[in-house]
mmCIF file of the N, C-alpha and C atoms, coordinates in Angstrom:
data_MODEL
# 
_entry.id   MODEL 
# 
loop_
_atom_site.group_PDB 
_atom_site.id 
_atom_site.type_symbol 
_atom_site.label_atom_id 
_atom_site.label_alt_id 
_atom_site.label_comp_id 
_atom_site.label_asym_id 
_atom_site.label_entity_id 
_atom_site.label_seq_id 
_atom_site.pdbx_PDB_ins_code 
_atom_site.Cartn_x 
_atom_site.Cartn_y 
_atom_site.Cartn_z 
_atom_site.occupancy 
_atom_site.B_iso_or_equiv 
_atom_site.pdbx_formal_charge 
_atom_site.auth_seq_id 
_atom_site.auth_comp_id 
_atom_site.auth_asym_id 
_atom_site.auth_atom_id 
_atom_site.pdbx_PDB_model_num 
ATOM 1   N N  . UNK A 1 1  ? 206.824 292.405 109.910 1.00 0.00 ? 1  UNK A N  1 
ATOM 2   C CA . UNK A 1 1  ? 206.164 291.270 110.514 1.00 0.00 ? 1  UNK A CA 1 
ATOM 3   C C  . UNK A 1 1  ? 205.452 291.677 111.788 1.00 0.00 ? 1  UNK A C  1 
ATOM 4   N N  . UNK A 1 2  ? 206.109 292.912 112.435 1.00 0.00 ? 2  UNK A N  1 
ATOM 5   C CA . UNK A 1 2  ? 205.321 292.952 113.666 1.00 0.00 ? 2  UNK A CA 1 
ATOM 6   C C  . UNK A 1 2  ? 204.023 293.273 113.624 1.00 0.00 ? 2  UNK A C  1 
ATOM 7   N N  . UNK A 1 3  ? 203.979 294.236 112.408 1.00 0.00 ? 3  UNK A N  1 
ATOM 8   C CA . UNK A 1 3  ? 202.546 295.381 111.817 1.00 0.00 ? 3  UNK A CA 1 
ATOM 9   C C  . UNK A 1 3  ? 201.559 294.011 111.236 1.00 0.00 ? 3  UNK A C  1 
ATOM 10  N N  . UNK A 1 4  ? 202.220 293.239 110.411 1.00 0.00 ? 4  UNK A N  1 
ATOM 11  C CA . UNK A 1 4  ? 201.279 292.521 109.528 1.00 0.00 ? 4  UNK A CA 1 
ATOM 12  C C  . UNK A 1 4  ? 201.240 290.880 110.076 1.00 0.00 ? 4  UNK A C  1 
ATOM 13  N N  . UNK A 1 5  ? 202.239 290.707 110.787 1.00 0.00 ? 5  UNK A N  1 
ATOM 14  C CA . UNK A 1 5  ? 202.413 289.069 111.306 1.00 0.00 ? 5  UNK A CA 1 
ATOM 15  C C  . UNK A 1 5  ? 203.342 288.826 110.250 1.00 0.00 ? 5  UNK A C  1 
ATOM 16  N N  . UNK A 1 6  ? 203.556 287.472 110.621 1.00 0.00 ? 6  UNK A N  1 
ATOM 17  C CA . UNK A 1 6  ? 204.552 286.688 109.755 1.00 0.00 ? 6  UNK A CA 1 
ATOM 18  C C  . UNK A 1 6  ? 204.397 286.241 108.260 1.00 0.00 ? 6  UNK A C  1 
ATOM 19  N N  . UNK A 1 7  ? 202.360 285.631 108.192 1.00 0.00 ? 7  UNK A N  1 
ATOM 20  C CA . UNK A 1 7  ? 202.879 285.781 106.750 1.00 0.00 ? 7  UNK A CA 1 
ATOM 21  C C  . UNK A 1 7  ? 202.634 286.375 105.376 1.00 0.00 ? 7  UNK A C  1 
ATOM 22  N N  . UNK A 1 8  ? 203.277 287.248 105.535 1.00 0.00 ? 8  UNK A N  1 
ATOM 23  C CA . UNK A 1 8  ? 203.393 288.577 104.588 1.00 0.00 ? 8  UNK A CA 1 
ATOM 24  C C  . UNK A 1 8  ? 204.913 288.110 103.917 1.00 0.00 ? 8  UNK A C  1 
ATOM 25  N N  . UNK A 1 9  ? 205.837 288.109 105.351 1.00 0.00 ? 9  UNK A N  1 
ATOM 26  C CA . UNK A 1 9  ? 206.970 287.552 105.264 1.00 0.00 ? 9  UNK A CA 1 
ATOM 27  C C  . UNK A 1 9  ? 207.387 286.242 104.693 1.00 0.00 ? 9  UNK A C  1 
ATOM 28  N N  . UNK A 1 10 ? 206.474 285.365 104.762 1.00 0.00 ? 10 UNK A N  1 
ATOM 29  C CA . UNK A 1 10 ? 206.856 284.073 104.565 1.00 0.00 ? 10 UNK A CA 1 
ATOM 30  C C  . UNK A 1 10 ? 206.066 283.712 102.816 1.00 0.00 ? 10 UNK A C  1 
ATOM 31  N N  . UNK A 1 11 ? 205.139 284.126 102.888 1.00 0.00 ? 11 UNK A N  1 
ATOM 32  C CA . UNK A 1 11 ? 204.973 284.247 101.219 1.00 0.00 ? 11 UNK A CA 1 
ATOM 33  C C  . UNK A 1 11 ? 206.066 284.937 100.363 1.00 0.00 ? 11 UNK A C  1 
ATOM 34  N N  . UNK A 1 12 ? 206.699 286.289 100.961 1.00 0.00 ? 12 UNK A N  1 
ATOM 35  C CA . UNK A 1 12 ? 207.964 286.672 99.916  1.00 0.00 ? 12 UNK A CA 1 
ATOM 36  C C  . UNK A 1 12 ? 209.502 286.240 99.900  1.00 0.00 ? 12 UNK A C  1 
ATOM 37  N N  . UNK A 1 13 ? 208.959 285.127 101.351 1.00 0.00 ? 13 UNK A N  1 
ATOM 38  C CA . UNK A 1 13 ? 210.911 284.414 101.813 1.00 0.00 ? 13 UNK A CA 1 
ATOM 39  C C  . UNK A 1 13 ? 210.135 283.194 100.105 1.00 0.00 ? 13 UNK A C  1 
ATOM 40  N N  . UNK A 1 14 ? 209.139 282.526 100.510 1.00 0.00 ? 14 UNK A N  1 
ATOM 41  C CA . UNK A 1 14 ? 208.910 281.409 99.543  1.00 0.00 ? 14 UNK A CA 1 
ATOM 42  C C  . UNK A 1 14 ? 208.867 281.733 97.983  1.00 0.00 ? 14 UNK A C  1 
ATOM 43  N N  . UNK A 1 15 ? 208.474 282.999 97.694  1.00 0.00 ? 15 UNK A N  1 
ATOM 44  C CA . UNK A 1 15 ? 209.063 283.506 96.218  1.00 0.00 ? 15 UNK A CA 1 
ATOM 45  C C  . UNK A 1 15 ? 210.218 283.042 95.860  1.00 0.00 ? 15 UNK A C  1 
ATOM 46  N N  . UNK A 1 16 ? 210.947 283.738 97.099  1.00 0.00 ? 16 UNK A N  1 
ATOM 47  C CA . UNK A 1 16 ? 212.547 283.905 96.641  1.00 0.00 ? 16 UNK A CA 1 
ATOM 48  C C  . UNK A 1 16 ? 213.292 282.748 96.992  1.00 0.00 ? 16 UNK A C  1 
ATOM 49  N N  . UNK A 1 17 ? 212.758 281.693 97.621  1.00 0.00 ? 17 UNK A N  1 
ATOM 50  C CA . UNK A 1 17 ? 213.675 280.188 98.004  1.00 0.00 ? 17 UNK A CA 1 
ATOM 51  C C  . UNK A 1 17 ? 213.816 279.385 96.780  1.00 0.00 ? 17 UNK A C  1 
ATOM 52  N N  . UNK A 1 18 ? 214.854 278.710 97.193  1.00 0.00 ? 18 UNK A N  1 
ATOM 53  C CA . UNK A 1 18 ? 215.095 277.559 96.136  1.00 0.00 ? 18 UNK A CA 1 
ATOM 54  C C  . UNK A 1 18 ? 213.632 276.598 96.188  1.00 0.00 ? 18 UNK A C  1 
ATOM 55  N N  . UNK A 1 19 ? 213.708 276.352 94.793  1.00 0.00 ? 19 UNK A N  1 
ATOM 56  C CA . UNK A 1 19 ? 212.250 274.895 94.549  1.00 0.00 ? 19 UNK A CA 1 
ATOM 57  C C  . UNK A 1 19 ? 212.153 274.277 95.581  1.00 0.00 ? 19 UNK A C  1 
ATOM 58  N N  . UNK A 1 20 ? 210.786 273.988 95.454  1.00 0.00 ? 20 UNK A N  1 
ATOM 59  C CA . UNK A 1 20 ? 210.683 272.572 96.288  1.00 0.00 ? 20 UNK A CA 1 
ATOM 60  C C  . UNK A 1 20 ? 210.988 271.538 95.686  1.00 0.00 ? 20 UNK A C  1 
ATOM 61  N N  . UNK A 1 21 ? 211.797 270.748 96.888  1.00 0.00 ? 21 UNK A N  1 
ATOM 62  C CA . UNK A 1 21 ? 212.472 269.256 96.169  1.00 0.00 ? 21 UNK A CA 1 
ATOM 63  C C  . UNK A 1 21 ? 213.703 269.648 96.226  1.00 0.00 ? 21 UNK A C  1 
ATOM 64  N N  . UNK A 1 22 ? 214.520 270.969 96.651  1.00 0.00 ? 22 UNK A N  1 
ATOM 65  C CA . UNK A 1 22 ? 216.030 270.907 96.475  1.00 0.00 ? 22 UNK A CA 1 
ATOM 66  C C  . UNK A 1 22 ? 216.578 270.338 97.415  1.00 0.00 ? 22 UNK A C  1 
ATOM 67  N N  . UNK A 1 23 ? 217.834 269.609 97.560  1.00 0.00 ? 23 UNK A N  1 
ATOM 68  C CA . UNK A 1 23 ? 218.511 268.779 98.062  1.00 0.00 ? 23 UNK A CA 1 
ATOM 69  C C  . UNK A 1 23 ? 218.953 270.118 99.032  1.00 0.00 ? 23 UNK A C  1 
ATOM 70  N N  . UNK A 1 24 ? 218.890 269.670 101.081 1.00 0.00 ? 24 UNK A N  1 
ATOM 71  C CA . UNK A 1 24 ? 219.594 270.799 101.371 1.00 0.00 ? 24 UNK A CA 1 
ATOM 72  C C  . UNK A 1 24 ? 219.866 270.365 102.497 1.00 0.00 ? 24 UNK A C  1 
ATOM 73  N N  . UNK A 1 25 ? 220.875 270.456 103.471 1.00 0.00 ? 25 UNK A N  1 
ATOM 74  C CA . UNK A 1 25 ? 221.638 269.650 104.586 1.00 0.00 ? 25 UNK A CA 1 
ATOM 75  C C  . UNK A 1 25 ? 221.833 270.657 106.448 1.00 0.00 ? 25 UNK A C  1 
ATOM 76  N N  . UNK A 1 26 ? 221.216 270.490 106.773 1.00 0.00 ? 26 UNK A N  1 
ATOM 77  C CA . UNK A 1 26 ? 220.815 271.249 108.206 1.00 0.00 ? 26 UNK A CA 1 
ATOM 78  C C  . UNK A 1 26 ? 222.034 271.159 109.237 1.00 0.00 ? 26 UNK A C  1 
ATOM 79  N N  . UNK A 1 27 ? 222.756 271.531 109.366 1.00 0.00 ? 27 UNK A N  1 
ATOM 80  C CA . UNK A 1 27 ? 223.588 271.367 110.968 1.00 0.00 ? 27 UNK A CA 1 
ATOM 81  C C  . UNK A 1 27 ? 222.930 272.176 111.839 1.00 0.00 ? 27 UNK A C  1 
ATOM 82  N N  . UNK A 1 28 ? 222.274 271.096 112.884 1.00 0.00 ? 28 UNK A N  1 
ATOM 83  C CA . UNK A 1 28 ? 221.635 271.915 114.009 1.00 0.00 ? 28 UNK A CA 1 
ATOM 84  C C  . UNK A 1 28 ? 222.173 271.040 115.277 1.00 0.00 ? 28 UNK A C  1 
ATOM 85  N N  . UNK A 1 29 ? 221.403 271.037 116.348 1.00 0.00 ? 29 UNK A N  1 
ATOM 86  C CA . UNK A 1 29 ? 221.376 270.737 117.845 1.00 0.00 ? 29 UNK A CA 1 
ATOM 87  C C  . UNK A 1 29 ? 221.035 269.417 117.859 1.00 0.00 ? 29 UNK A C  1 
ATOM 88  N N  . UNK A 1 30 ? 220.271 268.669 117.041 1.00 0.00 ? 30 UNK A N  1 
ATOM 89  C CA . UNK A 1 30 ? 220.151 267.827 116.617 1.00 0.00 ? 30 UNK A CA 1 
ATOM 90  C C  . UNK A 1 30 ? 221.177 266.954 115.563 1.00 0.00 ? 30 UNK A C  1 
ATOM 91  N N  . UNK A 1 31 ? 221.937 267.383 115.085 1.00 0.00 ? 31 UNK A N  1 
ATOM 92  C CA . UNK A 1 31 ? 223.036 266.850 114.160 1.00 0.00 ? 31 UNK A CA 1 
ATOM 93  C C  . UNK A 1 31 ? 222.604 267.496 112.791 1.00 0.00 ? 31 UNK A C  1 
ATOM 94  N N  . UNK A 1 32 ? 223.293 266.493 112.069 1.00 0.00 ? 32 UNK A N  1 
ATOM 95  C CA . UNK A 1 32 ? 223.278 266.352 110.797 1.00 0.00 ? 32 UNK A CA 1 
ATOM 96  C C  . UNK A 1 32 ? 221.776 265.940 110.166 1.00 0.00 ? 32 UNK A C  1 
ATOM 97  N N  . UNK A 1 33 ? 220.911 266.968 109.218 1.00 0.00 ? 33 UNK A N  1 
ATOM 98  C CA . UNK A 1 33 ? 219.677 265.899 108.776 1.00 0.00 ? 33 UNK A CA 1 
ATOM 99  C C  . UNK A 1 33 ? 220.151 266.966 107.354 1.00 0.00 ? 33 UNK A C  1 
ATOM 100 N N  . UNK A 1 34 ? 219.808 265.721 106.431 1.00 0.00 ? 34 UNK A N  1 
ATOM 101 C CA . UNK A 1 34 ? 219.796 265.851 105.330 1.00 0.00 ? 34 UNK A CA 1 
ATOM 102 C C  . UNK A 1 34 ? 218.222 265.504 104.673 1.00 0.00 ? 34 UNK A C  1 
ATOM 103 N N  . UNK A 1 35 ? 217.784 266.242 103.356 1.00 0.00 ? 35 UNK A N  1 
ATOM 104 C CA . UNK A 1 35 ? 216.721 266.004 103.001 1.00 0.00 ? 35 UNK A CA 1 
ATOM 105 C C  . UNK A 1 35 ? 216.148 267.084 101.686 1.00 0.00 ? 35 UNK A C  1 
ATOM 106 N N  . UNK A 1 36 ? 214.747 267.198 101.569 1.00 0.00 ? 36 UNK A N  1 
ATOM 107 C CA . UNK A 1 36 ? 214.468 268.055 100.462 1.00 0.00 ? 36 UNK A CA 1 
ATOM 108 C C  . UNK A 1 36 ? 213.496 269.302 100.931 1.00 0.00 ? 36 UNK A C  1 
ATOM 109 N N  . UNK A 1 37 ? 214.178 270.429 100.672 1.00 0.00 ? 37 UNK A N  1 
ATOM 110 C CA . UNK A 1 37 ? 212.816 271.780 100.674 1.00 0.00 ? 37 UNK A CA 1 
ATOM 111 C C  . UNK A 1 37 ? 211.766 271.147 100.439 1.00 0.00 ? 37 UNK A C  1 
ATOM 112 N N  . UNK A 1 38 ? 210.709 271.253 101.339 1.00 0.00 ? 38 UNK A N  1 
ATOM 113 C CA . UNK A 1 38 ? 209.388 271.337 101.787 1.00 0.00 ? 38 UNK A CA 1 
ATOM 114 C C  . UNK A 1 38 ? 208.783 272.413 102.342 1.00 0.00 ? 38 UNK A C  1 
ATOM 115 N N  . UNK A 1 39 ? 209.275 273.814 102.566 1.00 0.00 ? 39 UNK A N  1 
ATOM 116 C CA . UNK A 1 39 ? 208.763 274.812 102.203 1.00 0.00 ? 39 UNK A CA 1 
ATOM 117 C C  . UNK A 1 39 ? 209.126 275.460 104.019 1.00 0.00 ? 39 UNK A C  1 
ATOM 118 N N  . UNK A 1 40 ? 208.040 276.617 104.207 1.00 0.00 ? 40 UNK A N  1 
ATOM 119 C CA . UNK A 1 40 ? 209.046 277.365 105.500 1.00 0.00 ? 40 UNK A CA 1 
ATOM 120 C C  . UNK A 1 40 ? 207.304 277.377 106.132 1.00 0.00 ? 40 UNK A C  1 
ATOM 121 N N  . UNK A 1 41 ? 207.436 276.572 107.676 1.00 0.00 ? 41 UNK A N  1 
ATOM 122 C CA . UNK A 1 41 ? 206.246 276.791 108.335 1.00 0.00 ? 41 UNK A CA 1 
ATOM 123 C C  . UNK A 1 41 ? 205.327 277.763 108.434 1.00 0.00 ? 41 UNK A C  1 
ATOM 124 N N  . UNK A 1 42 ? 204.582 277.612 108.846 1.00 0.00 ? 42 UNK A N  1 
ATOM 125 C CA . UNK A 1 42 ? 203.951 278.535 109.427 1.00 0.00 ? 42 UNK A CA 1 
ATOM 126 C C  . UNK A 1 42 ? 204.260 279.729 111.053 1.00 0.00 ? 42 UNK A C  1 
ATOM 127 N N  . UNK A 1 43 ? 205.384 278.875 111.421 1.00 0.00 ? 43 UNK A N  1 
ATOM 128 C CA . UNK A 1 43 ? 206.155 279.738 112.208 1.00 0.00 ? 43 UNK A CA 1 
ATOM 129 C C  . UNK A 1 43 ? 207.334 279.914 112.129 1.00 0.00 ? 43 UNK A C  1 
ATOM 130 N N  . UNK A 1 44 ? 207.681 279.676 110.802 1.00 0.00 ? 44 UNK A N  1 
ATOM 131 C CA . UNK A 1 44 ? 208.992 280.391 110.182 1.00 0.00 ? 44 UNK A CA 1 
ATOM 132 C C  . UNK A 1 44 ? 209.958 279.181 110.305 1.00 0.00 ? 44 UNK A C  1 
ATOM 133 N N  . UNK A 1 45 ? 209.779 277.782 110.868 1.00 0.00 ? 45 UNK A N  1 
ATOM 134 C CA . UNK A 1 45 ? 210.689 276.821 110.964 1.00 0.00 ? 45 UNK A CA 1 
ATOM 135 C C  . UNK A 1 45 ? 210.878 276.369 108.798 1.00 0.00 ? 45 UNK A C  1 
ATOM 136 N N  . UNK A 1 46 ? 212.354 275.571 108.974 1.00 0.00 ? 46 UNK A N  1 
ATOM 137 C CA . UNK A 1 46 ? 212.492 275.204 107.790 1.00 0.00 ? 46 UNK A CA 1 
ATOM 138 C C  . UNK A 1 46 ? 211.500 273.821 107.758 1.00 0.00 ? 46 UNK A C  1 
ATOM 139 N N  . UNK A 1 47 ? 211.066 273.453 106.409 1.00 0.00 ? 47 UNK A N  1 
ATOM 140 C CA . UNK A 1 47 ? 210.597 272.250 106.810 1.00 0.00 ? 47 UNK A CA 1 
ATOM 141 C C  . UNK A 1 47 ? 211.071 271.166 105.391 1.00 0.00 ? 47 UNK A C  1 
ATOM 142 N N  . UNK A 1 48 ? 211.815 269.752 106.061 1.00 0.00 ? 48 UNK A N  1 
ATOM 143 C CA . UNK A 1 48 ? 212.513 269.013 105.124 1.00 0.00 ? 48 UNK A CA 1 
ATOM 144 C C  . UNK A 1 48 ? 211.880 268.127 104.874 1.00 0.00 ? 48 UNK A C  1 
ATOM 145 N N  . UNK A 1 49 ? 211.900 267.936 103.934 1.00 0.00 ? 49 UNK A N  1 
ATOM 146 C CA . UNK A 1 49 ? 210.836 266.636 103.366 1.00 0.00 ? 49 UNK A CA 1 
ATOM 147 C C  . UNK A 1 49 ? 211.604 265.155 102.914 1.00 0.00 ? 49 UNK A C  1 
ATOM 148 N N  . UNK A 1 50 ? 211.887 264.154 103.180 1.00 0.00 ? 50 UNK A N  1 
ATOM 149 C CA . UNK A 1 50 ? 212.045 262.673 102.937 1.00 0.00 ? 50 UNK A CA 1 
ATOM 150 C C  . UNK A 1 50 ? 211.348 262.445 101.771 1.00 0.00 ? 50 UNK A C  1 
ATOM 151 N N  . UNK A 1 51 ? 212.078 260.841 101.211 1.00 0.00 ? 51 UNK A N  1 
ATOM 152 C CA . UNK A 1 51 ? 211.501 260.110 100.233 1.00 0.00 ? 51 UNK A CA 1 
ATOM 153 C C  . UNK A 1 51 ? 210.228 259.034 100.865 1.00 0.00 ? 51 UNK A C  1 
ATOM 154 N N  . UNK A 1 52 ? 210.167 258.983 102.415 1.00 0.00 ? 52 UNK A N  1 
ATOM 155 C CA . UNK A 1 52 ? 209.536 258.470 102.792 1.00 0.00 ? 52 UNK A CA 1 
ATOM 156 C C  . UNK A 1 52 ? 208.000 258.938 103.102 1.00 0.00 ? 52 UNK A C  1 
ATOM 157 N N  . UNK A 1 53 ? 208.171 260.707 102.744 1.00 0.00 ? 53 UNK A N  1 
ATOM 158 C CA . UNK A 1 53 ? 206.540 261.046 102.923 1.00 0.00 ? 53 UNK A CA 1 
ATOM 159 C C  . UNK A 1 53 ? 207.005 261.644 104.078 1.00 0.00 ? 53 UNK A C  1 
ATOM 160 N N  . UNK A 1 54 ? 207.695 261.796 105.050 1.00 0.00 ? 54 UNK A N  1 
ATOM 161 C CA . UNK A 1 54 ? 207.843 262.017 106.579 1.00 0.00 ? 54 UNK A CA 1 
ATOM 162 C C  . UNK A 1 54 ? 208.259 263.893 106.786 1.00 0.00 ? 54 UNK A C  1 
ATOM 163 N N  . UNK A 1 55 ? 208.605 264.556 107.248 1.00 0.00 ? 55 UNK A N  1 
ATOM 164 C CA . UNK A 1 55 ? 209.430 265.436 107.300 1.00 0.00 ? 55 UNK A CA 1 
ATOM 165 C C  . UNK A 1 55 ? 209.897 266.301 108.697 1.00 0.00 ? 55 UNK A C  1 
ATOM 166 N N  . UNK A 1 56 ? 210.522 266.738 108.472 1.00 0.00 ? 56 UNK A N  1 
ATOM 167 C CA . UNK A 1 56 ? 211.251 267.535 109.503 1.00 0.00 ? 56 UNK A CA 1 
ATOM 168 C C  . UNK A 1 56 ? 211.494 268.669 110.011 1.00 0.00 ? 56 UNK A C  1 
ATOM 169 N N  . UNK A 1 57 ? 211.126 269.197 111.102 1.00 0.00 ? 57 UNK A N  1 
ATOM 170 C CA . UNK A 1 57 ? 211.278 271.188 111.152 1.00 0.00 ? 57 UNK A CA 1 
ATOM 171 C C  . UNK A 1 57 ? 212.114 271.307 111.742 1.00 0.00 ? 57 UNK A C  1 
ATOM 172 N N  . UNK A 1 58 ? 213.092 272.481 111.042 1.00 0.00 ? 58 UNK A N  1 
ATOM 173 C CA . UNK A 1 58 ? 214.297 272.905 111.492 1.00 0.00 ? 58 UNK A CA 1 
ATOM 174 C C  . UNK A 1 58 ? 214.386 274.211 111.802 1.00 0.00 ? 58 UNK A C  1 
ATOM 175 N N  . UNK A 1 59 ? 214.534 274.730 113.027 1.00 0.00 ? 59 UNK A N  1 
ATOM 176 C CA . UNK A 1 59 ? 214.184 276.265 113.422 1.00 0.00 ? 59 UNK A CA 1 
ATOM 177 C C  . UNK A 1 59 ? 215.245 277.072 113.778 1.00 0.00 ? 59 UNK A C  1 
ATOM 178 N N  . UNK A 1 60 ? 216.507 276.166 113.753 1.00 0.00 ? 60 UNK A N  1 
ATOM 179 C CA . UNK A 1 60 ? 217.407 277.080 114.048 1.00 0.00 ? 60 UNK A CA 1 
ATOM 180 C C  . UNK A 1 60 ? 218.684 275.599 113.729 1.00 0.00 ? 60 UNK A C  1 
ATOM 181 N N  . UNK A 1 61 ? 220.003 276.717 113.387 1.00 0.00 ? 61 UNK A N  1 
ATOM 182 C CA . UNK A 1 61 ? 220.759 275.800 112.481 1.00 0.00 ? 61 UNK A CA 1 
ATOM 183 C C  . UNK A 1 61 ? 221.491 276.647 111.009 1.00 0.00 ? 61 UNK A C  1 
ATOM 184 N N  . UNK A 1 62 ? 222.814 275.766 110.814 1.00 0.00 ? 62 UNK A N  1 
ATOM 185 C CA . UNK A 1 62 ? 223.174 275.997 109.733 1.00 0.00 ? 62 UNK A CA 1 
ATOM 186 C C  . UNK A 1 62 ? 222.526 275.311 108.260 1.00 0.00 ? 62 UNK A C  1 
ATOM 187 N N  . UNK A 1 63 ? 222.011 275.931 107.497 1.00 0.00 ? 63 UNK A N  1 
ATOM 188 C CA . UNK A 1 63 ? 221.680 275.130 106.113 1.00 0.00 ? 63 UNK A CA 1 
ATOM 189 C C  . UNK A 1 63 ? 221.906 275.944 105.159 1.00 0.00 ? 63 UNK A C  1 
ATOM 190 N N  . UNK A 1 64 ? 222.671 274.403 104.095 1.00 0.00 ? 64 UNK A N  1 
ATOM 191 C CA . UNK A 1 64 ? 223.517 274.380 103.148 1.00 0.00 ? 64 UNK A CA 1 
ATOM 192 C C  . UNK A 1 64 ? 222.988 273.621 102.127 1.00 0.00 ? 64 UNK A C  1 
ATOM 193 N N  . UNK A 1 65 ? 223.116 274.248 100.522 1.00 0.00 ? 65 UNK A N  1 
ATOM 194 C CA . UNK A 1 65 ? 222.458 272.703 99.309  1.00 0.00 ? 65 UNK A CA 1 
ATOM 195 C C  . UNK A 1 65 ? 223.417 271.828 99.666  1.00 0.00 ? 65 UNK A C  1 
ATOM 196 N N  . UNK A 1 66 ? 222.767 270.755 99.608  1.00 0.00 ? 66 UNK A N  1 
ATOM 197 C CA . UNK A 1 66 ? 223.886 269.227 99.446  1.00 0.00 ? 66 UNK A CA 1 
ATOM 198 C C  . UNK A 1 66 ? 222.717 268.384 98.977  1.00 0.00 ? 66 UNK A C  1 
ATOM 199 N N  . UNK A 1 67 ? 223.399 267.260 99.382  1.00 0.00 ? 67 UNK A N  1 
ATOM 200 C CA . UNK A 1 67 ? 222.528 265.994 99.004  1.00 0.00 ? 67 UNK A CA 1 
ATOM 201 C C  . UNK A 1 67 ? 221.979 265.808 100.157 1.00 0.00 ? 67 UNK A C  1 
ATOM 202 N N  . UNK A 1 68 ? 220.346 265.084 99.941  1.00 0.00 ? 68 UNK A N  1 
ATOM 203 C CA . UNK A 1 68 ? 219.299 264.868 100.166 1.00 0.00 ? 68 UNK A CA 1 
ATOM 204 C C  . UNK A 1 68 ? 218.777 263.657 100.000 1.00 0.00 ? 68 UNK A C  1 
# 
């Protein structure tokens, strides 16, 4: 990442991640957010997606599949 930037990296983390749409549950600094893979930023944050259209970046934190 240092030679090429980040996304080199982030196209082969998104190969290898679970689908989009998987149910997956964040413990961060913020609490508890639950929700669905929406894919990994552009600066490497997680990003969770709602049934409401809305979503969420999570940059640091435990995440686990659960419900969503």
């Amino acid at each position: 990442w240092r030679a090429h930037g980040f996304a080199p990296v982030r196209r082969r983390w998104l190969a290898a991640a679970h689908p989009p749409g998987t149910a997956l549950v964040a413990e961060a600094g913020e609490g508890r957010v639950a929700g669905r893979f929406g894919g990994i930023a552009e600066d490497g944050a997680l990003i969770l997606s709602f049934a409401d259209g809305t979503t969420h970046s999570v940059r640091a934190g435990d995440v686990m599949l659960g419900a969503g």
